[in-house]
C-alpha positions in Angstrom: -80.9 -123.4 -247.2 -80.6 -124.3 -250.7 -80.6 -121.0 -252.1 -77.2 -120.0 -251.5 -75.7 -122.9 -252.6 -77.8 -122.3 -256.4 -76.9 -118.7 -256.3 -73.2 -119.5 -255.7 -73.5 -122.6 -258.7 -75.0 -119.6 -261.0 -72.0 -117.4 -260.1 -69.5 -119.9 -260.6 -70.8 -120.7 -264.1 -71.3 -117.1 -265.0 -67.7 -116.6 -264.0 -66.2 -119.7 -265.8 -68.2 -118.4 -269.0 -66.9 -114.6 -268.9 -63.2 -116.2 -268.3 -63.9 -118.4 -271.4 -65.4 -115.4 -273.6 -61.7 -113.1 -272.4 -60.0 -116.3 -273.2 -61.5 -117.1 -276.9 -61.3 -112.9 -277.3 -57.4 -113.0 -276.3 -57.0 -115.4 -279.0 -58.7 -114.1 -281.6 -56.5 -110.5 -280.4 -53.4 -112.3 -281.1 -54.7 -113.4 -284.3 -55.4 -110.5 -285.2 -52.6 -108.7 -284.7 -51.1 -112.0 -286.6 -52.8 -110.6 -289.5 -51.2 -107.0 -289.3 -49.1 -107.2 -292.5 -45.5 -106.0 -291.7 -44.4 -105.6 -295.3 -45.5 -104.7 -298.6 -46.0 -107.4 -301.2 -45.4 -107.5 -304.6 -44.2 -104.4 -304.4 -43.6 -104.4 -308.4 -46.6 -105.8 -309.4 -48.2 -103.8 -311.9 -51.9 -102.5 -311.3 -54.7 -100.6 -313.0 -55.0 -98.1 -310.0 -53.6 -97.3 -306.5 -56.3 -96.5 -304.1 -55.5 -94.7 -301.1 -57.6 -94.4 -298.1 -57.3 -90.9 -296.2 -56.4 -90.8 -293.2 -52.3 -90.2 -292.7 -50.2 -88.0 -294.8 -47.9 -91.4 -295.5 -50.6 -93.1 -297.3 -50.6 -90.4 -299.7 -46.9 -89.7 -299.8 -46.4 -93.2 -300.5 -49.4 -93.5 -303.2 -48.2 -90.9 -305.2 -44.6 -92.5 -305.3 -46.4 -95.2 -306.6 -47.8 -93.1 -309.5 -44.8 -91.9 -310.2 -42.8 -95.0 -310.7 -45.9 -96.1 -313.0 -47.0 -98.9 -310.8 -50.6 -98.3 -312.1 -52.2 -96.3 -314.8 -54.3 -94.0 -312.3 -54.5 -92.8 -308.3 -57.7 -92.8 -306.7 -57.7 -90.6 -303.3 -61.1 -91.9 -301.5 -62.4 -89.6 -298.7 -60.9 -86.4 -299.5 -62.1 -83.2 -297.0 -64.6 -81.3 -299.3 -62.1 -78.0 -299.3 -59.0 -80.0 -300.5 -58.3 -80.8 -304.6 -55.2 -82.0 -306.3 -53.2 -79.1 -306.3 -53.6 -78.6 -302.5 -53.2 -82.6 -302.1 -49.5 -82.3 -304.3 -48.4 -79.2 -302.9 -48.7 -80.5 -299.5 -46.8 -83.5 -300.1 -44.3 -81.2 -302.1 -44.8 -83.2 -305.2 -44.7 -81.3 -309.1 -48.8 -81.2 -310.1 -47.7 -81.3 -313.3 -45.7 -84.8 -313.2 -49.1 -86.3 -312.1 -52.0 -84.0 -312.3 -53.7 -86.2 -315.0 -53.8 -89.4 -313.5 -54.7 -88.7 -310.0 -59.2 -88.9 -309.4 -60.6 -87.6 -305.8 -63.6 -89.0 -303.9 -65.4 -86.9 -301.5 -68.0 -88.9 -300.5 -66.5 -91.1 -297.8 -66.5 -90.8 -294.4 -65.7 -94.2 -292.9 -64.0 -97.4 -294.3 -67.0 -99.5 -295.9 -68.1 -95.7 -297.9 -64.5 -95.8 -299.1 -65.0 -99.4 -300.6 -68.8 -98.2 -302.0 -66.8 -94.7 -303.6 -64.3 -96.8 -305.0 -66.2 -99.4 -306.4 -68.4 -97.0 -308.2 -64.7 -95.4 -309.6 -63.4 -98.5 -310.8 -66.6 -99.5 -312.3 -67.0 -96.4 -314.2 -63.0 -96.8 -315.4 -63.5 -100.9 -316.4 -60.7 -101.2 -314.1 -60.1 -105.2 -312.7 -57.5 -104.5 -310.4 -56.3 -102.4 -307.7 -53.0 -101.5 -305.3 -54.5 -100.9 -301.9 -52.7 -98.5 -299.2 -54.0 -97.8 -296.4 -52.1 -97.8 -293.0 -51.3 -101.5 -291.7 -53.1 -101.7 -288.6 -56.6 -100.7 -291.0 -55.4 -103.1 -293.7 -57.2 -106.6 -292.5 -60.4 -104.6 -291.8 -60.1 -102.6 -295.6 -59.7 -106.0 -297.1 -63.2 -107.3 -295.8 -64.8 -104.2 -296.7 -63.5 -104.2 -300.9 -63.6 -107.6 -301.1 -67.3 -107.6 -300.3 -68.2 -105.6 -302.9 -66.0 -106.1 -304.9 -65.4 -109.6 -305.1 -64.1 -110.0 -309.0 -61.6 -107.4 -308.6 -58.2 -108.3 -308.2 -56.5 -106.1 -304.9 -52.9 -105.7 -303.7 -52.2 -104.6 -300.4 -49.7 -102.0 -300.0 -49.4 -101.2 -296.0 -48.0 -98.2 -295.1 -46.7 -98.2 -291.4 -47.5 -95.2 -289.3 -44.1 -94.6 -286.4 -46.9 -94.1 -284.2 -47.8 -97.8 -284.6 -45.4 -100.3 -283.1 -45.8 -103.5 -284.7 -42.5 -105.5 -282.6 -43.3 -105.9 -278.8 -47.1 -104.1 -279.8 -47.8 -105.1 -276.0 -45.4 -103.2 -274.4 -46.5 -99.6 -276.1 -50.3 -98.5 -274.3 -51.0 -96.3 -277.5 -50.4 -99.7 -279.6 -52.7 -101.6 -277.7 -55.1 -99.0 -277.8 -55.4 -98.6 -281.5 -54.8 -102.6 -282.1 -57.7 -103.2 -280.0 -60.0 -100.6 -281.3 -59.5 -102.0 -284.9 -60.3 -105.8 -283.6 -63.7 -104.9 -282.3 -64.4 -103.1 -285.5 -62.8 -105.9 -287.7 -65.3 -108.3 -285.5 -68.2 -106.4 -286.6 -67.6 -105.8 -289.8 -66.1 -109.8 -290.6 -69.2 -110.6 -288.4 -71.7 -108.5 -290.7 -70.1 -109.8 -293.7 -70.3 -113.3 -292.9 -73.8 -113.1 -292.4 -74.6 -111.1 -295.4 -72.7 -113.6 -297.2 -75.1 -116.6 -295.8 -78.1 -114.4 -296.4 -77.4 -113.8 -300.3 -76.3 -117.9 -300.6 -79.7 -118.4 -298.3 -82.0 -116.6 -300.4 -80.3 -115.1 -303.6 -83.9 -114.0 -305.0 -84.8 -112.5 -301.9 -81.6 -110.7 -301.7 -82.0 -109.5 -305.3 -85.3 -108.1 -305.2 
């Protein structure tokens, strides 16, 4: 006789629990997309590199008009296909190889966002580089800023969005494809804060342990 009446407690407090989890999830959504920059900022700051993440021709279109108007003394393109080099890259974006060939390093090694902070830390390490112009597209930005500020923590980096017209930031909620991609960068920017957090704790935790 008293079964039911448990079972139907256990269901009620399962359900209040999952409503809380969508509610505390729909927040942190919307402060998410909060964090979506909508603008570039100091846009005539002066750097010692652009990095650009692959992944849309306007990241690179917009890096090299970066190089060009001098913003930084080199362009570093992190995960590059294997087949493609500069001149490919350049003629592409219809750009003259010879205006920029010199100053413009490749990475191949990358294949997802934290590899593209790993290859570029190694670059800027090897150039004694100490700070960097950032573009990647904005939706990817809060989620690229974890990953290079985590390892590299002493290097100074501007974030130059670049916004995709596939991507619409105003009244995100009423386009599906929006939603689609906004969500599917919050999960990945909770796992990868998430995993950074705790790393973070771990090293502050046990700093020899970490070291060894």
């Amino acid at each position: 006789m008293f079964r039911p009446m448990k079972t139907k407690k256990h269901l009620s407090t399962i359900a209040v629990l999952l409503l809380l989890i969508l509610f505390i999830w729909t927040l942190g959504l919307f402060a998410f997309v909060n964090m979506i920059p909508d603008g570039a900022t100091e846009k005539n700051r002066l750097t010692d590199a652009i990095v650009v993440l692959t992944g849309g021709s306007d990241r690179l279109k917009q890096g090299l008009n970066l190089l060009t108007e001098k913003k930084a003394k080199k362009l570093f393109v992190s995960g590059v296909y294997l087949r493609n080099d500069v001149r490919r890259l350049l003629s592409v974006q219809q750009h003259n190889p010879a205006e920029v060939l010199c100053c413009i390093s490749l990475g191949y090694a990358a294949t997802s966002t934290a590899e593209n902070a790993i290859e570029t830390a190694g670059w800027i390490k090897e150039h004694g580089y100490i700070s960097i112009r950032l573009v990647t597209a904005s939706y990817h930005m809060p989620r690229s800023l974890i990953e290079f500020q985590h390892i590299m923590p002493n290097i100074e980096i501007i974030p130059h969005p670049v916004f995709p017209k596939k991507f619409k930031r105003a009244r995100w909620w009423a386009w599906p494809g929006t939603i689609a991609l906004i969500i599917s960068e919050y999960s990945k920017y909770i796992v990868t804060s998430t995993v950074k957090n705790l790393d973070k704790f771990w090293r502050a935790l046990a700093p020899e342990a970490h070291l060894k």
